[in-house]
C-alpha positions as CSV (number, residue, x, y, z in Angstrom):
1,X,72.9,159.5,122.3
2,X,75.5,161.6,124.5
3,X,74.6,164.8,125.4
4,X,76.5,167.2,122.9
5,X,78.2,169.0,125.9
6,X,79.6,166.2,126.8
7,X,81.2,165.2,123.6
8,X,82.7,169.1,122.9
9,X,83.8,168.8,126.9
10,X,85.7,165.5,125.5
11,X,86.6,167.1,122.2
12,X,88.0,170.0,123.9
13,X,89.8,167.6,126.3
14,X,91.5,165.7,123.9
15,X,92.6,169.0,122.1
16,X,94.3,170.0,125.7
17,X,95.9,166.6,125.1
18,X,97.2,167.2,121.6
19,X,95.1,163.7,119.8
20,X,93.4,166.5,117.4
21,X,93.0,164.0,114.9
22,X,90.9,162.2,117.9
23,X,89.3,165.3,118.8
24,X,88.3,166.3,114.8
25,X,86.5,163.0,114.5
26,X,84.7,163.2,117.3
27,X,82.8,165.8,116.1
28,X,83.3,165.6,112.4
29,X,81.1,161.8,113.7
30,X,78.3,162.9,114.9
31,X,75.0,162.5,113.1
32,X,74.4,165.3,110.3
33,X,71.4,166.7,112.3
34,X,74.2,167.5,115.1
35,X,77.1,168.3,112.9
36,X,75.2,171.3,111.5
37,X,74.9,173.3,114.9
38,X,76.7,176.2,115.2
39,X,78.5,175.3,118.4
40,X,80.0,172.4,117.2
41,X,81.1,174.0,113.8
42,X,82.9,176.4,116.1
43,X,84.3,173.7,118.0
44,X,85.1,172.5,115.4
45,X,86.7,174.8,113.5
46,X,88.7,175.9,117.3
47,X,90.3,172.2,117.5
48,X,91.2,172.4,113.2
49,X,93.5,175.9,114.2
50,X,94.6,174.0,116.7
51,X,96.1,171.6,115.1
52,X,97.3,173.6,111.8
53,X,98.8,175.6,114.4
54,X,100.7,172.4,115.8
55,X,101.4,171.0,111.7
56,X,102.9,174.6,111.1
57,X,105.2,174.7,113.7
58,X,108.7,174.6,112.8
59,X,109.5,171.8,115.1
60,X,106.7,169.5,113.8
61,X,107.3,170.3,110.1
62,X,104.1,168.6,108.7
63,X,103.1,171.9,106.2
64,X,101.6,169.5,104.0
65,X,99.0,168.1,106.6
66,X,98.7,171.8,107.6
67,X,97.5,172.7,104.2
68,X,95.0,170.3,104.5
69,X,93.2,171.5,107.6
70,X,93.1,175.0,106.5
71,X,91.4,173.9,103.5
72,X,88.8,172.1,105.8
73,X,88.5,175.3,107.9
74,X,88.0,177.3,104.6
75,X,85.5,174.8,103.0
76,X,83.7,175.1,106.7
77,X,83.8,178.9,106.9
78,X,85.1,180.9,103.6
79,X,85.3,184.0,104.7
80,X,88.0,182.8,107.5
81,X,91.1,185.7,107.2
82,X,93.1,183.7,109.6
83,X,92.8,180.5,108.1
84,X,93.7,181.6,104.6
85,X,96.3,183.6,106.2
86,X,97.5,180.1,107.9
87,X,97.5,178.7,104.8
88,X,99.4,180.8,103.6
89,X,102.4,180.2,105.8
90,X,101.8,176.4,105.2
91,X,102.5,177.1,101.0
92,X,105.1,179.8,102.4
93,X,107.0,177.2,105.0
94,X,107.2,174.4,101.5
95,X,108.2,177.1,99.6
96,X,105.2,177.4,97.4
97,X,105.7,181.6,96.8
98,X,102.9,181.9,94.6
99,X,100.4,180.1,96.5
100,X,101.2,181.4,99.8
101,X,100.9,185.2,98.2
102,X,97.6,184.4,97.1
103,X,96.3,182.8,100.0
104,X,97.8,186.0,101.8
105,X,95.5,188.4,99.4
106,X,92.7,186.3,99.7
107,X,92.7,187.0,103.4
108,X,93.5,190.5,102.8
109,X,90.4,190.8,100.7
110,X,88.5,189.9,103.8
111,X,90.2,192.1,106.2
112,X,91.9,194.5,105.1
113,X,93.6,196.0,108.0
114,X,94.9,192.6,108.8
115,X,98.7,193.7,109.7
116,X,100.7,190.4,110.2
117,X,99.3,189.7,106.5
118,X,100.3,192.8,104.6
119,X,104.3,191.6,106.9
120,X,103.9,187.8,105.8
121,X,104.1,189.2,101.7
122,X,107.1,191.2,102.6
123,X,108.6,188.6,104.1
124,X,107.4,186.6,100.3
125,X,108.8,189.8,98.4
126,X,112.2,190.0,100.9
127,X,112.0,185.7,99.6
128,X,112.1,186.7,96.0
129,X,115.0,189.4,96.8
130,X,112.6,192.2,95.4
131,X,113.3,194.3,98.2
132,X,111.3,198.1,97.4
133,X,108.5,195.4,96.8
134,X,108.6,194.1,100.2
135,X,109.5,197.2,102.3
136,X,106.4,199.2,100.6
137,X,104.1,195.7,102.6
138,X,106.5,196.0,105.9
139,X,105.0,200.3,105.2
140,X,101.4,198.9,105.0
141,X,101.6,196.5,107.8
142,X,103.1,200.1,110.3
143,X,100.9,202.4,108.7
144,X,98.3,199.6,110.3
145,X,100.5,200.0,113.7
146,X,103.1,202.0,113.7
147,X,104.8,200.1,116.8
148,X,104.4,196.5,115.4
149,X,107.7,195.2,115.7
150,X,108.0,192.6,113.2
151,X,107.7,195.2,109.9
152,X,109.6,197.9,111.6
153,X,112.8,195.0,111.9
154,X,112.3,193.1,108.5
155,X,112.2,197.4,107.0
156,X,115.2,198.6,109.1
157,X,117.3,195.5,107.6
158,X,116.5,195.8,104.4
159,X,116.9,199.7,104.2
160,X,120.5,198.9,105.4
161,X,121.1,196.6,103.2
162,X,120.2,198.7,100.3
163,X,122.0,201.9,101.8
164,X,124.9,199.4,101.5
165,X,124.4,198.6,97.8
166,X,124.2,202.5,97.3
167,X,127.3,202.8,98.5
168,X,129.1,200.3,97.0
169,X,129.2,201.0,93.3
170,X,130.5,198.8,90.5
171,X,134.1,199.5,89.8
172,X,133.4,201.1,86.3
173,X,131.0,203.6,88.2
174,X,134.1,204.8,90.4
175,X,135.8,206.2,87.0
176,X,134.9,208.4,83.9
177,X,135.6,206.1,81.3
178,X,137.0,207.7,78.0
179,X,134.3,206.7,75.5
180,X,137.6,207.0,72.5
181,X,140.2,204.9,74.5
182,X,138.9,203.2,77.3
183,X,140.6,204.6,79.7
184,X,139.6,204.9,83.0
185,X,140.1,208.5,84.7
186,X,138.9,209.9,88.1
187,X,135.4,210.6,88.4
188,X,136.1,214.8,88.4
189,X,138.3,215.1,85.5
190,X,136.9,216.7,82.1
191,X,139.6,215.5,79.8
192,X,140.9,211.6,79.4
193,X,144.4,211.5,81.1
194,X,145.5,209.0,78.7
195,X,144.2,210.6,75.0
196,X,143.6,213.8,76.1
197,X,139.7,213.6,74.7
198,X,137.9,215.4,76.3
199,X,135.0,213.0,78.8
């Protein structure tokens, strides 16, 4: 039998070399008695971020597989913040809003001052166009750091944006419409210019 530091040296070397799938079954082979030390389920679960990591990437596109390995992480180590988190861009990146916001909670439930989470539902509220929704979670994410540049971005845009539908008003809320003839009469005068009734 190899000596276990050996086969996490080679594990960790084929990680270096991106064959994570090579990497995952080295370990994930080993006999049970083995498997169930602590080192390698750290190892393990190192090379598994890894390579969500790599399937999440926006270049590699392979969410689905992505899913998949944060689920392994998770069923190795529930309590994992970041890998629910993870998962929750996976569901996010396929467009799976629901999912993604709960895998996002669940990891909030486990750390709660976990600021790129509380910035990943705004960016699922900004998604849905609920936009107080999602600049109250860019608000939790600063009042975690006030400096982190990601919420105080998303929050600036969106404030503008919203200063912009302020200010641009429906048509029929630029007039005083006369409630007897329809008529529609500047916003300051007290009596219809058409019927003379008075607004």
């Amino acid at each position: 039998m190899p000596n276990i530091q050996d086969i996490i040296k080679k594990a960790q070397k084929l990680k270096a070399e991106e064959r994570f799938e090579e990497a995952i079954k080295l370990l994930e082979d080993l006999p049970q008695k083995e498997f169930t030390l602590e080192i390698i389920r750290r190892n393990l679960i190192d090379i598994l971020f890894s390579y969500g990591g790599y399937l999440n990437d926006e270049y590699i596109v392979e969410y689905e597989k992505a899913i998949e390995i944060f689920k392994k992480i998770i069923t190795l180590e529930p309590e994992n913040y970041k890998a629910h988190y993870n998962l929750g861009i996976a569901y996010f990146n396929l467009g799976h809003i629901e999912s993604a916001l709960a895998s996002y909670n669940e990891a909030i439930k486990i750390k709660p001052d976990y600021k790129h989470c509380y910035y990943n539902i705004g960016l699922v509220f900004e998604s849905k166009n609920d936009l107080k929704q999602a600049i109250s979670y860019y608000n939790k994410a600063l009042q975690i750091d006030p400096k982190f540049p990601y919420a105080l971005h998303s929050r600036e845009i969106i404030r503008k944006k919203l200063d912009s539908e302020r200010t641009e008003q429906p048509e029929k809320d630029k007039f005083n419409i006369c409630k007897n003839c329809g008529n529609a009469n500047r916003l300051e005068a007290k009596y219809c210019d058409k019927c003379g009734n008075k607004l």
